[in-house]
C-alpha positions as CSV (number, residue, x, y, z in Angstrom):
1,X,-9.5,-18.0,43.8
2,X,-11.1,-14.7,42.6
3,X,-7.9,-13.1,42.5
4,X,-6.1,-15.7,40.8
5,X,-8.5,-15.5,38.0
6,X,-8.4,-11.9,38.1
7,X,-4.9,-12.1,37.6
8,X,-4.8,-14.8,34.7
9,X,-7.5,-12.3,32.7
10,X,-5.4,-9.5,33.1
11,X,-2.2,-11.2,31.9
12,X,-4.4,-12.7,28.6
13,X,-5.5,-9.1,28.1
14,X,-2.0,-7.6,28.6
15,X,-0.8,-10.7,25.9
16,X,-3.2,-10.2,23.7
17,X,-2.8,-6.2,23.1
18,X,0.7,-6.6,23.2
19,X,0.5,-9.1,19.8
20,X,-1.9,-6.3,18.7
21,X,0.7,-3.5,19.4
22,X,3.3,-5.3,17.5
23,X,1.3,-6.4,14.5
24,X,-0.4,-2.7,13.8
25,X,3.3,-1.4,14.5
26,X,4.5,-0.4,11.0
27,X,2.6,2.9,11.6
28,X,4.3,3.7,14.7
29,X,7.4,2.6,14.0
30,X,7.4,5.0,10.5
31,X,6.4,7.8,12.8
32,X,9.1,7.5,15.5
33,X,11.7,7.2,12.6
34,X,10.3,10.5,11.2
35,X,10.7,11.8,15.0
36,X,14.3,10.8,15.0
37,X,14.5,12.3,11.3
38,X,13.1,15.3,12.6
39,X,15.7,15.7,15.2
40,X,18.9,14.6,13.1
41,X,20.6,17.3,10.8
42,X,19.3,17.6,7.1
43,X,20.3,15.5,4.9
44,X,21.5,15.5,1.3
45,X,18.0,16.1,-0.9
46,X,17.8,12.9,-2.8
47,X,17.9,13.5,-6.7
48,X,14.7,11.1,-7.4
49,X,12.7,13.0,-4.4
50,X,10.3,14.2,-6.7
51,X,7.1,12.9,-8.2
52,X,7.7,10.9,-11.5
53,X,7.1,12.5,-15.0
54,X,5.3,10.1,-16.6
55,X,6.7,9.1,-20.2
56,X,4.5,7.2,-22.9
57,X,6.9,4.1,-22.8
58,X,5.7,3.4,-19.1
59,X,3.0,1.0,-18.3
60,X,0.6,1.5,-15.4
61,X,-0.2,-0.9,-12.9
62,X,-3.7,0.4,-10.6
63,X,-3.5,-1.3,-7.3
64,X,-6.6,-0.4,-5.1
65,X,-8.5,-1.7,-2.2
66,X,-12.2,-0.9,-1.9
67,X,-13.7,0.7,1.1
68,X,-14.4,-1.9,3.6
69,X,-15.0,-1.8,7.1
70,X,-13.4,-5.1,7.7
71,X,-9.9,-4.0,8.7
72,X,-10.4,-0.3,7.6
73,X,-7.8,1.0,10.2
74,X,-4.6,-1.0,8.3
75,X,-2.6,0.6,5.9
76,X,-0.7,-2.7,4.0
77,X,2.1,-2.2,2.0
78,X,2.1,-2.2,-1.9
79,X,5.4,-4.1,-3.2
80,X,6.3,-3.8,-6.7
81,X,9.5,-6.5,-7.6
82,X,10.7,-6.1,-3.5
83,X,10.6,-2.3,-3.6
84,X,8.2,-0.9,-0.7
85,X,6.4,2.0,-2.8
86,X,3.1,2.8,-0.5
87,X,0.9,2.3,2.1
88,X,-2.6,1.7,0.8
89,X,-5.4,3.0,3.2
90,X,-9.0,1.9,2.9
91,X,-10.6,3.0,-0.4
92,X,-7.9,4.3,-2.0
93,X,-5.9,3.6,-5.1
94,X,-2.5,3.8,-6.6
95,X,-1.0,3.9,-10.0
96,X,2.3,2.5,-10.1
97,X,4.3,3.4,-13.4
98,X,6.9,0.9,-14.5
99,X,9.1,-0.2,-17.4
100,X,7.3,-2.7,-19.6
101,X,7.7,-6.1,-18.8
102,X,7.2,-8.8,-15.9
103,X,7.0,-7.7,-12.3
104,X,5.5,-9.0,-8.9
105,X,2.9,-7.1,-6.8
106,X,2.9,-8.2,-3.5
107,X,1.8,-7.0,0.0
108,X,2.1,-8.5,3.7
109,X,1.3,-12.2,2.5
110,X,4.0,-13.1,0.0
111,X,1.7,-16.0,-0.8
112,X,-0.5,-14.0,-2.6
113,X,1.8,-12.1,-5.2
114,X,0.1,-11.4,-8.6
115,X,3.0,-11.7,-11.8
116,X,2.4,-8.8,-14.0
117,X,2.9,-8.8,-17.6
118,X,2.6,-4.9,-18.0
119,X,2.5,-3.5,-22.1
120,X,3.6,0.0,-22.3
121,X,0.5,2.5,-22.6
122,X,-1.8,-0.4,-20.6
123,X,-3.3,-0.5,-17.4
124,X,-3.2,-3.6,-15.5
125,X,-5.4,-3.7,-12.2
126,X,-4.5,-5.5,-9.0
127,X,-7.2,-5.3,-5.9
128,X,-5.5,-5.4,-2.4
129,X,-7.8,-6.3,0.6
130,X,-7.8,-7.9,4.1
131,X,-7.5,-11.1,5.1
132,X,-7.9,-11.1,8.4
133,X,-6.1,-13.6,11.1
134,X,-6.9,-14.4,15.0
135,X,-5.1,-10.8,16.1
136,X,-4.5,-9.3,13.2
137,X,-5.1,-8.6,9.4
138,X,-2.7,-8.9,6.5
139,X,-2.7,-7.4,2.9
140,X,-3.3,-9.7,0.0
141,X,-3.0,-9.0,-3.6
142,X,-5.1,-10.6,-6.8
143,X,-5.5,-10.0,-10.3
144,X,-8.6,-8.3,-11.1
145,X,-10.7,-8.0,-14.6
146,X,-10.2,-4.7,-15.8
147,X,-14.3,-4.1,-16.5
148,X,-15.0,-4.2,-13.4
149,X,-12.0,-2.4,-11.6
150,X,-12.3,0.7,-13.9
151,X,-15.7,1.2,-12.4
152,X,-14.4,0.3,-8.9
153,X,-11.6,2.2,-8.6
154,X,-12.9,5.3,-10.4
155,X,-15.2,5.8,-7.3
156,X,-12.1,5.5,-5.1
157,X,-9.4,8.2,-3.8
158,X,-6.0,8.2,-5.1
159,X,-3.2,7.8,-2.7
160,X,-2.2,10.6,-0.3
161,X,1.5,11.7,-1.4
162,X,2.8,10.9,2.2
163,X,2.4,7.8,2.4
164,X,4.0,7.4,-0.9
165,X,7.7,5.6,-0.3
166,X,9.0,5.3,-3.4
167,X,8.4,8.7,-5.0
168,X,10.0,7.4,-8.6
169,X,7.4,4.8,-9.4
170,X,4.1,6.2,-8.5
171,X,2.1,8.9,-10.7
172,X,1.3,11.7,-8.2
173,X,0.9,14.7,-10.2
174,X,-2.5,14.5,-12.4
175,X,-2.4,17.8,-14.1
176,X,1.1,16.6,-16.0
177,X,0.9,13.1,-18.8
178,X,-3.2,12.7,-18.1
179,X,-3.2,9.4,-20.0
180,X,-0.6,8.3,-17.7
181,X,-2.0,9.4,-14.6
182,X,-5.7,9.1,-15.5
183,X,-7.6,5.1,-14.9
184,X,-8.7,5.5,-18.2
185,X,-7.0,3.8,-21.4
């Protein structure tokens, strides 16, 4: 009888780090395809590799997540209209740059996307944070009032540049367009 209930624990266990495995995997898996990068031959330099110059007829969108302990080891994805631009770690922030206009910030749960209306040479603020499920934790976006995310997310860390995706729409380089690149208006 022990053994059977030894055996029933252990399978649980096995189950239950296996769902784990699989819903922490985005990490992993964007390592082994940098492995298998690694090892293939070089391929053609893209021409939008680089960092974006900002322009004054771009608006900037702030999307942070305040330092938390509550799911501090995920990275969620930021989503701006579909495209994957970043991973956000805990306490960090990122300034997307985008063409005036509507667009959708999203993360893991679709069912939180925030519509944008970005104005060129305005910052729009979006907080990210955990919500967390039975084995794992998701990212989900809101709108947040901009008095109170300046003074947030000026005590946070901007994004580190490699775990930037999409190069082209996020400010990276803060000596060049300091309005741009700067939280402040």
């Amino acid at each position: 009888m022990k053994q059977r209930a030894l055996f029933v624990g252990l399978l649980i266990c096995t189950a239950y780090f296996g769902l784990a495995s699989l819903a922490y995997g985005h990490d992993s898996l964007q390592a082994n395809s940098n492995a298998a990068q690694d090892s293939a031959p070089p391929a053609e330099p893209k021409a939008s590799a680089g960092p974006v110059k900002p322009s004054e007829n771009k608006a900037r969108i702030v999307v942070y997540r305040e330092k938390a302990k509550k799911g501090r080891w995920i990275k969620p994805p930021v989503l701006c209209d579909n495209t994957q631009v970043a991973y956000l770690d805990n306490g960090r922030y990122v300034i997307l740059l985008v063409a005036p206009g509507q667009h959708t910030i999203t993360s893991d749960k679709t069912k939180y996307s925030v519509v944008v209306d970005a104005k060129e040479d305005e910052v729009s603020f979006i907080k990210l944070h955990i919500v967390m499920g039975f084995t794992h934790g998701l990212g989900a976006v809101e709108q947040s009032p901009a008095e109170t995310a300046k003074s947030t997310a000026a005590s946070l860390i901007p994004i580190e540049p490699d775990a930037v995706i999409e190069p082209t729409m996020v400010c990276l380089d803060r000596t060049q367009g300091i309005k741009l690149c700067s939280l402040q208006e």
